[in-house]
C-alpha positions, 0 to 999 in steps of 0.5 A, spaced: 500 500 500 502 505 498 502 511 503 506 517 500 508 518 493 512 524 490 515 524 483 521 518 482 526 521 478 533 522 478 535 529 482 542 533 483 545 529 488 545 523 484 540 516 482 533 514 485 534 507 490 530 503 494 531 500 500 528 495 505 527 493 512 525 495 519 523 503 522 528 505 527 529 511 533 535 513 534 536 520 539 534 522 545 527 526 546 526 531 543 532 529 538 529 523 536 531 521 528 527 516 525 531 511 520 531 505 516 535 498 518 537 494 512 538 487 513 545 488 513 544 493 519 545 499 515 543 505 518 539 510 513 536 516 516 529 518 513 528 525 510 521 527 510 516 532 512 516 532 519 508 531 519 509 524 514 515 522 519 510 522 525 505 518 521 510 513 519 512 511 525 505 511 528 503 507 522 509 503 522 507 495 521 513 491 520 517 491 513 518 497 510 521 498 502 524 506 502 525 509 495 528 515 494 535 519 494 541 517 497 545 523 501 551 524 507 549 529 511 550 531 519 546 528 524 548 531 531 556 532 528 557 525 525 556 523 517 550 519 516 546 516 510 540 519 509 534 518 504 530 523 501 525 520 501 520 519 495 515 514 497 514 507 502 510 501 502 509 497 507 512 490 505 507 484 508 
């Protein structure tokens, strides 16, 4: 089921990708962040409208595949892979 959808195509910070796996909080509050865990443990934070964050994870239902932009970003002084995210579907 797809929840949230936004053009797919290739942007300035390079090629559209998908990724699979299981929604994650790393942080303290207030400055949790939500990310997706591959299978081979690879940490992907998601990059989204905070109002869709929210709802992602309050609707989070197990497997998750993620498409979007991979980029290296700061999260809290350290280099992170992140995803601009375009859509998600739930896996079942």
């Amino acid at each position: 089921m797809l929840l949230f959808a936004g053009p797919i195509f290739p942007d300035d910070q390079g090629m559209v990708k998908s990724w699979e796996g299981d929604l994650q909080l790393f942080g303290s509050e207030p400055f949790t962040h939500l990310a997706l865990v591959t299978d081979n443990r690879e940490r992907w934070y998601l990059e989204m409208e905070e109002q869709e964050l929210r709802r992602l994870w309050r609707d989070n239902r197990g497997r998750i595949r993620i498409t979007g932009t991979p980029v290296t970003k700061e999260i809290q002084g350290h280099e992170e892979n992140v995803i601009i995210v375009k859509k998600y579907e739930w896996l079942e």
